[in-house]
Backbone bond lengths (Angstrom), bond angles and torsions (degrees), N, CA, C in turn:
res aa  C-N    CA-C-N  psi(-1)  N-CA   C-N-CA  omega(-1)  CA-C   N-CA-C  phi
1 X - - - 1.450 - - 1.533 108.17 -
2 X 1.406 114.63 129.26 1.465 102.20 -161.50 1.731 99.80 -90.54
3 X 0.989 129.84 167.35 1.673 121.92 -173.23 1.546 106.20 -177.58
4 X 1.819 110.43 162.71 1.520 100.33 -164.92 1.549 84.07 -135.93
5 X 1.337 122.52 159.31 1.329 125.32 -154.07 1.761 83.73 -119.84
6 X 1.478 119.41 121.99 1.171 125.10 161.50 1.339 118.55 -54.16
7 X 1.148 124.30 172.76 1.734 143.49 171.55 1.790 106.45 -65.94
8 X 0.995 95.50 -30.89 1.718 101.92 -176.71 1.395 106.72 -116.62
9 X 1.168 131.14 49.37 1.485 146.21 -165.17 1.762 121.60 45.46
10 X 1.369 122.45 -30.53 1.145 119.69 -177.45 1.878 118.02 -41.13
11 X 1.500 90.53 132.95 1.772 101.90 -174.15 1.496 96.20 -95.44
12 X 1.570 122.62 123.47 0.970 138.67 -179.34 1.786 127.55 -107.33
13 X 1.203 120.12 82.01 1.803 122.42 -171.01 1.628 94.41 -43.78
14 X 1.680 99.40 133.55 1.126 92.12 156.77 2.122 92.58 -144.63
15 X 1.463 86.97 172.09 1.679 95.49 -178.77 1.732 105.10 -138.61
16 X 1.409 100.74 132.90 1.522 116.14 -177.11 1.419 104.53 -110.95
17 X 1.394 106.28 129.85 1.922 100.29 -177.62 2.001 91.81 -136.46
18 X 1.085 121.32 122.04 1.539 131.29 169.17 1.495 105.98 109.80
19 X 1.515 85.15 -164.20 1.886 101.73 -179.06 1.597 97.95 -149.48
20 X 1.644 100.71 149.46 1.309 114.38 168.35 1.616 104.59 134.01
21 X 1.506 113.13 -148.62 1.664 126.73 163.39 1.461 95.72 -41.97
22 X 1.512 114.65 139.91 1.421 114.90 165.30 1.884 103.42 -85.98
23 X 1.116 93.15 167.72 1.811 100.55 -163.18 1.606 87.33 -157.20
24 X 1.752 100.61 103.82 1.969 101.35 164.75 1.142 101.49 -105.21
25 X 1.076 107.02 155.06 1.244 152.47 -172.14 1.400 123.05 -104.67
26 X 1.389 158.70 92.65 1.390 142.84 -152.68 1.257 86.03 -145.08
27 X 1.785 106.89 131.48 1.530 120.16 -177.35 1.199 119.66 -106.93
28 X 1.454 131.90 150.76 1.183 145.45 -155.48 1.667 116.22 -76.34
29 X 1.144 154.55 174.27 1.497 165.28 -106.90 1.562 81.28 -120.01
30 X 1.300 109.54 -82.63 1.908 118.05 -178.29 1.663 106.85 -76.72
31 X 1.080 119.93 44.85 2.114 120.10 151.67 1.548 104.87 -150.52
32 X 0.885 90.02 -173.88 1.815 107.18 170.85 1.426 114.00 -129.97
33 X 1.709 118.47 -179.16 1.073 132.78 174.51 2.458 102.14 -40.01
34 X 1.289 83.22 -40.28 1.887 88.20 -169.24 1.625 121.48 -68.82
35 X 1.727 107.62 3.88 1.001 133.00 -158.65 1.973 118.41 -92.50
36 X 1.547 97.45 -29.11 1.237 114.63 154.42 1.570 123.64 -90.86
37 X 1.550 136.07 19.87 0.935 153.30 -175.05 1.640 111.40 -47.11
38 X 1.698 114.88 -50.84 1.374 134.46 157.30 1.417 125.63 -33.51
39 X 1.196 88.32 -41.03 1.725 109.87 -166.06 1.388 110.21 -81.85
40 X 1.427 105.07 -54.19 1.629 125.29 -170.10 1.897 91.65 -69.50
41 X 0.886 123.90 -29.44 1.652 113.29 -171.08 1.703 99.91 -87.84
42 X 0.966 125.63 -12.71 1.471 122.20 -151.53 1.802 66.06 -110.48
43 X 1.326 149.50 -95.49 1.426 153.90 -111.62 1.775 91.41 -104.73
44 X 1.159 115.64 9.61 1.646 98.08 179.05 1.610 110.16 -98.00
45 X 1.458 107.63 -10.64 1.231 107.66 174.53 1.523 113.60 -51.07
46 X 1.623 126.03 -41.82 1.212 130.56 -148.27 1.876 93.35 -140.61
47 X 1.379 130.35 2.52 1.201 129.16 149.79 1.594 121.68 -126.45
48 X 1.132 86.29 168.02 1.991 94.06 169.44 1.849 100.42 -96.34
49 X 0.856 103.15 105.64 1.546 122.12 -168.56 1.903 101.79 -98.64
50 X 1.177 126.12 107.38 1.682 162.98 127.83 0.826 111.04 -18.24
51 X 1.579 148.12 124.13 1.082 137.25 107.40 1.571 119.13 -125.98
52 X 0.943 118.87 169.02 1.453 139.62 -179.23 1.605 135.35 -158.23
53 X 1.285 105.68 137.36 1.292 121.68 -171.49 1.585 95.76 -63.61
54 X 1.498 121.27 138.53 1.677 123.86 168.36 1.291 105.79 -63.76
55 X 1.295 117.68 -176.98 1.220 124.30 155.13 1.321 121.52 -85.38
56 X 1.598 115.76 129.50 1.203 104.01 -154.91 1.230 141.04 113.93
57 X 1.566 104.09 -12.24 1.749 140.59 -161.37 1.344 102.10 -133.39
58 X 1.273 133.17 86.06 1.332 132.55 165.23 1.368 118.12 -36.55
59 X 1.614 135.85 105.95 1.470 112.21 47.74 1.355 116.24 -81.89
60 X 1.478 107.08 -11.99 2.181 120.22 -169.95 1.482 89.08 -62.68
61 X 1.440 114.15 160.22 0.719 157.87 172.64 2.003 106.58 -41.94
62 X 0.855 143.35 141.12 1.575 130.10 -175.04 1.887 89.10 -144.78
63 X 1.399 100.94 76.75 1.856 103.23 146.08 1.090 123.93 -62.33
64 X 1.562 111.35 129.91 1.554 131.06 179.43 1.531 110.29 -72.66
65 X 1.550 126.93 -22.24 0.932 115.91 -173.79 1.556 105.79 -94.78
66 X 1.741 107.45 128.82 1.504 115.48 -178.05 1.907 108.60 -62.62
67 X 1.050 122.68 4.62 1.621 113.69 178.86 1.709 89.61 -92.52
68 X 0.806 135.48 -21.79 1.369 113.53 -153.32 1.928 101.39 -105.16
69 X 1.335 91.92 21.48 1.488 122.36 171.28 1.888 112.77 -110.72
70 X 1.171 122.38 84.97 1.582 119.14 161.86 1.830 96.87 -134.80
71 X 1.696 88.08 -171.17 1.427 121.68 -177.35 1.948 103.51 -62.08
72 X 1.881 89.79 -49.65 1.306 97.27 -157.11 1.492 105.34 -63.89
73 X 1.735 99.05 -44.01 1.822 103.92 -177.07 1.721 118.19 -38.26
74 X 1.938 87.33 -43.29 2.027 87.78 -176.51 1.438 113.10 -62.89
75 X 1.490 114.00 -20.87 1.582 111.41 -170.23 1.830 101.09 -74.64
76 X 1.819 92.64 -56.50 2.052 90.89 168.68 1.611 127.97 -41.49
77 X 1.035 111.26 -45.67 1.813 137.60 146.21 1.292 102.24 -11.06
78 X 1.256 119.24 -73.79 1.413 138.00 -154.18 1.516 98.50 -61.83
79 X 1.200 87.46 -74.07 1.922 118.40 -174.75 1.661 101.26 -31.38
80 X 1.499 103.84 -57.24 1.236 123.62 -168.22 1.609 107.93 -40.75
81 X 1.848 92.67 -55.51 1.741 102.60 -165.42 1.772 100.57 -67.18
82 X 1.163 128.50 -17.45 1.316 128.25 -161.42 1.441 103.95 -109.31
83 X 1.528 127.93 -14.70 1.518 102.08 146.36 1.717 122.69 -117.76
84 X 1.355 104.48 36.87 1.514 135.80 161.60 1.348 105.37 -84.12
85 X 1.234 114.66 -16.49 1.542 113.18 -178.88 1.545 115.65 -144.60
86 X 1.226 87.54 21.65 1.764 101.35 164.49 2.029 99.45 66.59
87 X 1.038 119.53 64.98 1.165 114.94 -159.89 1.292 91.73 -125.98
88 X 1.522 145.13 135.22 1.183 135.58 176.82 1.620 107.60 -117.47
89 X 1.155 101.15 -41.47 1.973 99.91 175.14 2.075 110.05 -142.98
90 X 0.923 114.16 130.62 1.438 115.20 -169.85 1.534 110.13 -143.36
91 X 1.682 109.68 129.66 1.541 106.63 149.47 1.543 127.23 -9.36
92 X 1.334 149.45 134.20 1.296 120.64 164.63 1.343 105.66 -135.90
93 X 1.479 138.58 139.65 1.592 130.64 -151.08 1.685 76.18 -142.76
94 X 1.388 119.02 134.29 1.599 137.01 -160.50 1.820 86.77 -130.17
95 X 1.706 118.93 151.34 1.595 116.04 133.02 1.496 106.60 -145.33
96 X 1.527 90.01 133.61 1.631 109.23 154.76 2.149 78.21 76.98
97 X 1.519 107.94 -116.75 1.312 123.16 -158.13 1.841 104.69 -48.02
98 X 2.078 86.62 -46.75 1.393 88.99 -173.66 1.341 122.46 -78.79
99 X 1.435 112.84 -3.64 1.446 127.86 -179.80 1.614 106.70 -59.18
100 X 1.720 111.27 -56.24 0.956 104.45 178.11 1.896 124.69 -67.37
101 X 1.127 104.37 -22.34 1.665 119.93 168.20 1.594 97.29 -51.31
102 X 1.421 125.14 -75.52 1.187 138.43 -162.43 1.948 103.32 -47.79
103 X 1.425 114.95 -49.26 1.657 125.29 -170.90 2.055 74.77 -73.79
104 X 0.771 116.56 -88.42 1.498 101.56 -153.48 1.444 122.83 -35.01
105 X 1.084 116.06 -29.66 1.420 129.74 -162.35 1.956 90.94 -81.56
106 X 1.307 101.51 -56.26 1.619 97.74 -175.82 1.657 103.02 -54.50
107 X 1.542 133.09 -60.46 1.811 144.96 172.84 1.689 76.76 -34.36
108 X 1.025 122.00 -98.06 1.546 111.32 -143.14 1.186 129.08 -78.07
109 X 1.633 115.90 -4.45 1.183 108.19 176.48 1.678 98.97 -136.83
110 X 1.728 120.53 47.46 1.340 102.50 171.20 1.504 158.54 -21.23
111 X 1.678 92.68 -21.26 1.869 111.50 -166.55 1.404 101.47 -97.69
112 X 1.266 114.13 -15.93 1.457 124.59 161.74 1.727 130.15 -49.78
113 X 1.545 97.53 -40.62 1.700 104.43 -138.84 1.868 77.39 -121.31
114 X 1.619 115.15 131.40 1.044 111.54 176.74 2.045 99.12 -89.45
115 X 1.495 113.62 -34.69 1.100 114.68 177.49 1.478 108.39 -148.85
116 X 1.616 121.68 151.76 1.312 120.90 151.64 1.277 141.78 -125.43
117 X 1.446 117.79 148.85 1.192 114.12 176.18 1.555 105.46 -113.20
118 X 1.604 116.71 126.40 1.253 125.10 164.87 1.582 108.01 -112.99
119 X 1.406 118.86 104.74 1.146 129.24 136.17 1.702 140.99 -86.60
120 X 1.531 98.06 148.53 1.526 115.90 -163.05 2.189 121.41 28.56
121 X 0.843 74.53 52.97 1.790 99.67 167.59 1.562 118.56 -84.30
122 X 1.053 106.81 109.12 1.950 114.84 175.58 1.093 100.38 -135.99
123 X 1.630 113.68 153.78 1.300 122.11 145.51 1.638 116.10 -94.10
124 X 1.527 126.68 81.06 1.254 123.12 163.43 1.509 115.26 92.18
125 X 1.411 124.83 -132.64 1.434 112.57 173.49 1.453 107.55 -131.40
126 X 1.494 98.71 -175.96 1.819 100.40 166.43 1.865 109.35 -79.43
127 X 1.352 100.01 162.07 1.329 110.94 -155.00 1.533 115.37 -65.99
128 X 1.244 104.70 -23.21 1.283 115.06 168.37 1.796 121.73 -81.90
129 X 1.252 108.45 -3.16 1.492 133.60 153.76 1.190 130.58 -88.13
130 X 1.515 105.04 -15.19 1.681 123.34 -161.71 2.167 114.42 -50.81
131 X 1.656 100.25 -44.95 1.494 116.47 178.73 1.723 122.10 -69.20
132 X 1.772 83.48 -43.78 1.887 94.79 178.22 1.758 99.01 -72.75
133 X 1.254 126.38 -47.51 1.326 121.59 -169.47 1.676 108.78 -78.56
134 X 1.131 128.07 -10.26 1.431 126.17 143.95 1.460 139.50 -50.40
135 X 1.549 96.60 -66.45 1.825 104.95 130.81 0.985 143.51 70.17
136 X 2.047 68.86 -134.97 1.744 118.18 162.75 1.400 109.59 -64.93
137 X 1.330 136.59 -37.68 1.248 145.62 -140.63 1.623 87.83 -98.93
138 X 1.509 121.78 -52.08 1.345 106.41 -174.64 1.903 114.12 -79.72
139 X 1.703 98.78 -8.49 1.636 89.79 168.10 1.462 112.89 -76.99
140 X 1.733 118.79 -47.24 1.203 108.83 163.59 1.248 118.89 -45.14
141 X 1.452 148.60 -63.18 1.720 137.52 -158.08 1.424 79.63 -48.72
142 X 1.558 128.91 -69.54 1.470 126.46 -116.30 2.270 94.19 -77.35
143 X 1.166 106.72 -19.01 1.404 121.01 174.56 1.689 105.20 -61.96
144 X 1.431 115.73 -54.82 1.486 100.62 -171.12 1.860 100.55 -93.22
145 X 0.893 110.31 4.84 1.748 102.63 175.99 2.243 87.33 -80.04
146 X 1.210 91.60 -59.38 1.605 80.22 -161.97 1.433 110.53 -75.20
147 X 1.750 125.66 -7.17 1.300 100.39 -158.78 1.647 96.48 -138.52
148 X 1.458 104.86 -4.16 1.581 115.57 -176.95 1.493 106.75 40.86
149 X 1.531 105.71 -154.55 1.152 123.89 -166.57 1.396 120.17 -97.43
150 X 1.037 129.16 6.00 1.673 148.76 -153.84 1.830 98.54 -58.12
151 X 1.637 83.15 121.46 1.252 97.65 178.78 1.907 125.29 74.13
152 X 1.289 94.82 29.21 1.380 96.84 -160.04 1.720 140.63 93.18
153 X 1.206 91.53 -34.76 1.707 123.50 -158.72 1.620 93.67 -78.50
154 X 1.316 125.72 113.75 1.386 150.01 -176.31 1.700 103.50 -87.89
155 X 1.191 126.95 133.79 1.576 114.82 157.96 0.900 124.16 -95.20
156 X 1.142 117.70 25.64 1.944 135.16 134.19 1.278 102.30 -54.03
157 X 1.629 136.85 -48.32 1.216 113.38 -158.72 1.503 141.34 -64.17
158 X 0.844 131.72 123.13 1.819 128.31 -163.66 1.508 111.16 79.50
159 X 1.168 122.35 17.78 1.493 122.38 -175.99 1.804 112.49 -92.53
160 X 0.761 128.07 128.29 1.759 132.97 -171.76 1.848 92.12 -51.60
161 X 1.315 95.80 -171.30 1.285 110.01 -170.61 1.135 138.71 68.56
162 X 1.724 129.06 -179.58 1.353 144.73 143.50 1.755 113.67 -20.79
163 X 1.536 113.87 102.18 1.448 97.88 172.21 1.283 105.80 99.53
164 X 1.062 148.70 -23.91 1.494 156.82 169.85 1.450 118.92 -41.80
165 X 1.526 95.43 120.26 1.830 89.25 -174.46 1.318 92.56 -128.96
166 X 1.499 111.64 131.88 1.143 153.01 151.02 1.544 116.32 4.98
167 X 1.238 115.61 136.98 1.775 112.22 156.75 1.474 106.83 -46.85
168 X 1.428 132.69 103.38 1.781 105.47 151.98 1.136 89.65 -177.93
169 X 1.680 117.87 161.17 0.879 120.83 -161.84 1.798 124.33 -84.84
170 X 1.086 135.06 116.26 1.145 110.60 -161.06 1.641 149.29 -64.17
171 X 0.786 101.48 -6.10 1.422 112.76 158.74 1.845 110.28 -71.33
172 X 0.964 121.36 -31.11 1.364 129.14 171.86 1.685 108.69 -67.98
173 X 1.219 112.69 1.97 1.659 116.51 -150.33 1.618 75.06 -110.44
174 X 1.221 118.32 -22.19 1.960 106.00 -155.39 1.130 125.63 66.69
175 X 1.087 130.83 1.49 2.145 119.00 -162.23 1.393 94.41 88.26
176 X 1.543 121.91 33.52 1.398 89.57 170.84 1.681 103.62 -141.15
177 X 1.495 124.35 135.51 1.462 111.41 -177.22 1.334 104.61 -88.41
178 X 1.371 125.95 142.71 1.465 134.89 157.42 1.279 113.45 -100.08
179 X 1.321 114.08 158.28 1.676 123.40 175.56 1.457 111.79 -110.89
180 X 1.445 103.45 130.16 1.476 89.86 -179.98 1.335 129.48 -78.35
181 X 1.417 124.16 171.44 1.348 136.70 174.70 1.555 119.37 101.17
């Protein structure tokens, strides 16, 4: 299993498919590294196409302790996987969680990132959403504290909003998240 050892020990899966410009890939809150699968087959012809499991995302490493969970760690994360693989400057394509990974990583480490793409990136809702979208957010946490991920099954699934994946079964999904509506 190929993997890159963070700054703070975390072992991080990652998977390289092609040759050329490197092109990462960083996946969103509800997918994994297997989630750009579409992408990586279509762009590996003509790149070296990245991905990796977060921390936190089995095969990576999953620390119990909530500090070793921030914004900044996913940006070190990043960094990490890209000179884990001898990578000095690369494409970088972000969604939703990784979107914001991808914008930070380009702000703080410009000489890194030859280009980015940040898709569907928010901070939260409009203000008049501010209580209901609190919520949701504390029904989601309180869903995977008691009911995790078992069997695949996300408590993202069928939930409204930003990021929302669908009734279906996942393997039927392919590696790929949809949004509903």
């Amino acid at each position: 299993m190929p993997t890159i050892t963070a700054d703070d020990g975390v072992t991080l899966y990652t998977e390289t498919t092609g040759t050329g410009v490197p092109l990462l890939f960083i996946h969103e809150f509800a997918g994994d590294h297997r989630s750009w699968e579409p992408q990586v087959r279509f762009f590996s012809g003509g790149y070296r196409c990245i991905t990796y499991a977060a921390r936190g995302y089995p095969p990576s490493d999953v620390p119990e302790d909530p500090t070793a969970y921030s914004q900044e760690r996913a940006v070190a994360d990043a960094v990490a996987v890209l000179d884990g693989l001898g990578v000095s400057r690369a494409h970088v394509v972000g969604l939703s969680m990784g979107g914001f990974t991808a914008l930070h990583l380009a702000v703080r480490h410009p000489g890194r990132v030859a280009s980015a793409v940040v898709a569907a990136a928010g901070y939260g809702a409009l203000p008049e959403r501010r209580e209901a979208f609190r919520a949701e957010c504390d029904a989601i946490a309180s869903a995977f504290e008691t009911e995790g991920c078992r069997g695949g099954r996300s408590p993202l699934r069928g939930r409204p909003g930003p990021g929302a994946v669908p009734e279906q079964e996942p393997a039927r999904l392919g590696g790929v998240r949809h949004r509903a509506g």
